[in-house]
TIDRENKOL-205409 format. One line per 5 residues: number of its first residue (from 1); their letters; for each residue x, y, z of C-alpha. Coordinates in steps of 0.2 Angstrom, whole numbers. Layout:
% TIDRENKOL-205409
NUM = a = X,Y,Z  ... $
This chain:
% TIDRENKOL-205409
1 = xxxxx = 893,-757,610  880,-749,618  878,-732,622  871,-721,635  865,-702,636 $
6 = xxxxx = 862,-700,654  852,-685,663  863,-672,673  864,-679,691  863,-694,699 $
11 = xxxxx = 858,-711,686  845,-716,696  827,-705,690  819,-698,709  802,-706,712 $
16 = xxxxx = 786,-696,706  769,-695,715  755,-698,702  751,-682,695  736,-677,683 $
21 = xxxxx = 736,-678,666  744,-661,659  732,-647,653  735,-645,634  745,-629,632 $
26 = xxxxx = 737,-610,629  732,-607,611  731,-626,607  713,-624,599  720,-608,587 $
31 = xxxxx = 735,-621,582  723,-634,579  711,-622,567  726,-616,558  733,-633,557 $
36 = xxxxx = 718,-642,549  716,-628,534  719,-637,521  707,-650,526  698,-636,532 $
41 = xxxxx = 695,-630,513  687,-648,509  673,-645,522  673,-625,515  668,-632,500 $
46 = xxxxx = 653,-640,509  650,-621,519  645,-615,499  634,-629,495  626,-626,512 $
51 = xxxxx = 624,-610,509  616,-606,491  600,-617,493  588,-627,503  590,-646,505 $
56 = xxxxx = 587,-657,493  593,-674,484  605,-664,473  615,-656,489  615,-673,498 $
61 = xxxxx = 624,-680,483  635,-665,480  639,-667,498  643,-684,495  658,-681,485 $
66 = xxxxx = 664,-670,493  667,-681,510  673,-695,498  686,-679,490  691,-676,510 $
71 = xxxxx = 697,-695,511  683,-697,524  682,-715,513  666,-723,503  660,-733,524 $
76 = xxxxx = 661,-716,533  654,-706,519  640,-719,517  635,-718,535  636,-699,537 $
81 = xxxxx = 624,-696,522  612,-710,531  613,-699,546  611,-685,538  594,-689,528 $
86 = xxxxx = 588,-696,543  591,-681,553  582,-672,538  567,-681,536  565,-684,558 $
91 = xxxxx = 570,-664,561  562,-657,550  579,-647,543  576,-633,528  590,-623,530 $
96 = xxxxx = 608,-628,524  615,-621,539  605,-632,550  612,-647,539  629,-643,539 $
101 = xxxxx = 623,-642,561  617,-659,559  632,-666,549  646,-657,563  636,-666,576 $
106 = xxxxx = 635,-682,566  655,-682,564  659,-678,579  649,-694,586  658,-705,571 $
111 = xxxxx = 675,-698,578  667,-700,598  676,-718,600  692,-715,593  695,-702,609 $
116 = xxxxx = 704,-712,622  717,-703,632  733,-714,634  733,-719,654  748,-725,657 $
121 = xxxxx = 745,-727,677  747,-745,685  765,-751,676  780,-744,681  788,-744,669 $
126 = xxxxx = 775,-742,657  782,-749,642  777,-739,625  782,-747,608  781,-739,592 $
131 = xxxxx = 780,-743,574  776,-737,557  786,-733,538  800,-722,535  795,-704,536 $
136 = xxxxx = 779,-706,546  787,-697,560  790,-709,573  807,-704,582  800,-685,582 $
141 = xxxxx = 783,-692,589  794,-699,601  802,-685,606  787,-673,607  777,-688,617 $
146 = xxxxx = 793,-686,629  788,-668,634  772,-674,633  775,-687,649  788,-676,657 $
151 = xxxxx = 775,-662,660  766,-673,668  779,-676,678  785,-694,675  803,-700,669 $
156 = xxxxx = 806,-706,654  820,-716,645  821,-718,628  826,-734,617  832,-731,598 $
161 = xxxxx = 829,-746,592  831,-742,573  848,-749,572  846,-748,554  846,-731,550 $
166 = xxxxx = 860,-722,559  850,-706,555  838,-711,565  850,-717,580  857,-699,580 $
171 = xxxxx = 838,-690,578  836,-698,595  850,-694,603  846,-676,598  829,-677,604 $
176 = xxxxx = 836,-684,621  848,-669,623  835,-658,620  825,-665,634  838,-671,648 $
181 = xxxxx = 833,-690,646  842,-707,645  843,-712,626  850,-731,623  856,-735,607 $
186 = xxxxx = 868,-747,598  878,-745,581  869,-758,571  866,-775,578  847,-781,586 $
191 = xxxxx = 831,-768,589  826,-782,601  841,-781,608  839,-763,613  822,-765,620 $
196 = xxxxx = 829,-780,632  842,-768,640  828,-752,640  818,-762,651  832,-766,663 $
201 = xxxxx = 837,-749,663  823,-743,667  819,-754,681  839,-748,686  833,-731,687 $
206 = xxxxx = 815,-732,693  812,-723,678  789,-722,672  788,-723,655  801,-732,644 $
211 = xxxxx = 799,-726,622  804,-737,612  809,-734,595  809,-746,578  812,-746,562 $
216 = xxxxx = 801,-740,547  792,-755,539  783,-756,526  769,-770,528  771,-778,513 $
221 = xxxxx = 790,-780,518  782,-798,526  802,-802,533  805,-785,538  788,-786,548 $
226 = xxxxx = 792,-801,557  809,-793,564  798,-782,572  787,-793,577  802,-802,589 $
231 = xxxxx = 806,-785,596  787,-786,603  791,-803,610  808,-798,616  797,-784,625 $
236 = xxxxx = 785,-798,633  801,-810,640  809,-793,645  794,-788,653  776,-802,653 $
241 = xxxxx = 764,-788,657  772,-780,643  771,-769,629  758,-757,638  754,-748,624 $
246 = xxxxx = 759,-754,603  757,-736,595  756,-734,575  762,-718,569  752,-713,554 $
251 = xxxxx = 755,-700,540  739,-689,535  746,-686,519  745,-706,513  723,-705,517 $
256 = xxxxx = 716,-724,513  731,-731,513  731,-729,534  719,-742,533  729,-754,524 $
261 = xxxxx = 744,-749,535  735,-751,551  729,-768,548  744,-775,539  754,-766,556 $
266 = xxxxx = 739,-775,569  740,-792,561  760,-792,565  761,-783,581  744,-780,590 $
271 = xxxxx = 740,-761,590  731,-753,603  734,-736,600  736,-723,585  748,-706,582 $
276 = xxxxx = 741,-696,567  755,-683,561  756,-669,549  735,-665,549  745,-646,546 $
281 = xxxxx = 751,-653,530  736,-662,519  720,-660,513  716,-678,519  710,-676,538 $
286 = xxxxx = 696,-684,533  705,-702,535  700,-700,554  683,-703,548  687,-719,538 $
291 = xxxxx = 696,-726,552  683,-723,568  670,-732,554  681,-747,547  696,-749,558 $
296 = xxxxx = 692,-739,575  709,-740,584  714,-726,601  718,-711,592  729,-708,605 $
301 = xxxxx = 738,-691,600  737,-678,584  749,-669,576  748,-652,567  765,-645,567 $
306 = xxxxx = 784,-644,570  784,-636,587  786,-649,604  769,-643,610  761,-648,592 $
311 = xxxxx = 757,-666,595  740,-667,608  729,-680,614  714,-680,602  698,-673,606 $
316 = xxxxx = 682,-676,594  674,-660,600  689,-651,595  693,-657,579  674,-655,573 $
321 = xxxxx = 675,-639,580  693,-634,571  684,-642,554  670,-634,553  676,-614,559 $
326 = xxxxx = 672,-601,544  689,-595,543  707,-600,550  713,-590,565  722,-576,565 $
């Protein structure tokens, strides 16, 4: 049996005009800052080398660990650190503080390519799927991706397709409540299943975006991946053009392991796009260097909080900027 939590008013969602992508709320950059201090005390540790001597061999190597100790992997580490004595030698640097210049900038052109704002224009409905493990924070990147969108002034409709964890069912629900959307949902039975009567649903109700949810894999799960590999083809008969968008919600907290993640989760289902959560609760923001250097996916969104307004399209310039302030804001 399916079930339906409908918005107030008439079932069918009014048309919207294409509107601008919504400006990120006030205060953004200070959440940011706060949200990446731990992280933050990695690259503090870099400030004190920077600052108690000139340039040498010893620093550079010093420095090298402590990007390696930062998750920023042995690949990224590597290349920064090239980078950086080239810049060194070329520039002319003497100071510590012009290195530590030379290494922002440097990152911030590693990160450059993972920055690719979701466009989700051209489709209606635009058809999101998303995966990752248990606890990543998939259904609550979900819900906060559904302000995202309705403050851009789309309609959304939501599809809890973790049929196999009724927590989850009912975390969607919530999160549809919360939000005045259409949740679908069924008490056990086929994800795919859920996805095929999102779809005609949304189409029904004219409805822009359409989220669907699945359930937590773990990759080396090899038959539990291929379940969620049919939902993706369920998606494509339900709709060819379709999914728009395959997102992979990623913990900061497991560091190197996204990598294995992310390519276990792309070999099954095609990702196009990335959702990092929970930058607010590790040390291991670094990973975002290891993936633009060995696995560069769309970082699509961050996340560095609990509140609705937490999870952001990623922006190099900010990060970099958030890593690399001397103190966290007030």
């Amino acid at each position: 049996m399916f079930s339906f939590f409908k918005k107030s008013g008439d079932s069918a969602a009014p048309e919207t005009s294409p509107t601008p992508a919504a400006e990120k709320p006030a205060g953004w950059l200070d959440r940011l800052k706060s949200g990446l201090s731990r992280t933050r005390e990695q690259f503090g540790a870099i400030g004190s080398l920077f600052s108690r001597r000139k340039i040498d061999e010893e620093l550079l190597e010093e420095l090298e660990t402590t990007l390696l100790m930062a998750d920023c992997g042995v690949e990224a580490t590597t290349a920064l650190l090239t980078e950086l004595r080239l810049r060194w030698k070329r520039d002319k640097l003497e100071t510590g503080e012009e290195l530590q210049a030379a290494l922002a900038e440097a990152l911030k052109q590693l990160l450059a390519p993972l920055q690719a704002p979701l466009d989700i224009s051209g489709k209606q409905p635009f058809i999101i799927m998303l995966a990752g493990i248990n606890g990543a924070g998939k259904t609550t990147s979900i819900g906060k991706l559904t302000h995202h969108f309705q403050a851009q002034g789309k309609s959304v409709l939501l599809a809890a397709g973790d049929t196999f964890r009724a927590a989850a069912r009912e975390q969607l629900l919530e999160w549809g409540r919360r939000n005045n959307v259409t949740v679908i949902a069924q008490d056990g039975g086929d994800p795919a299943a859920v996805a095929f009567d999102a779809i005609a649903a949304a189409r029904a109700r004219n409805i822009d975006v359409v989220l669907i949810d699945t359930a937590g894999r773990l990759p080396t799960q090899l038959h539990l991946m291929e379940e969620i590999a049919k939902v993706r083809r369920v998606i494509q008969k339900a709709e060819p053009s379709g999914p728009h968008e395959v997102l992979l919600v990623l913990d900061a907290n497991i560091g190197q392991n996204a990598l294995a993640q992310l390519k276990a989760f792309d070999a099954s289902i095609g990702v196009t796009g990335l959702i990092i959560t929970k930058l607010d609760g590790t040390a291991k923001g670094g990973v975002l260097a290891a993936i633009a250097r060995s696995q560069p996916k769309p970082l699509r969104f961050i996340g560095v909080g609990e509140g609705i307004e937490d999870l952001q399209p990623f922006d190099a310039g900010e990060f970099v900027e958030a890593l690399f302030v001397t103190k966290p804001a007030a």
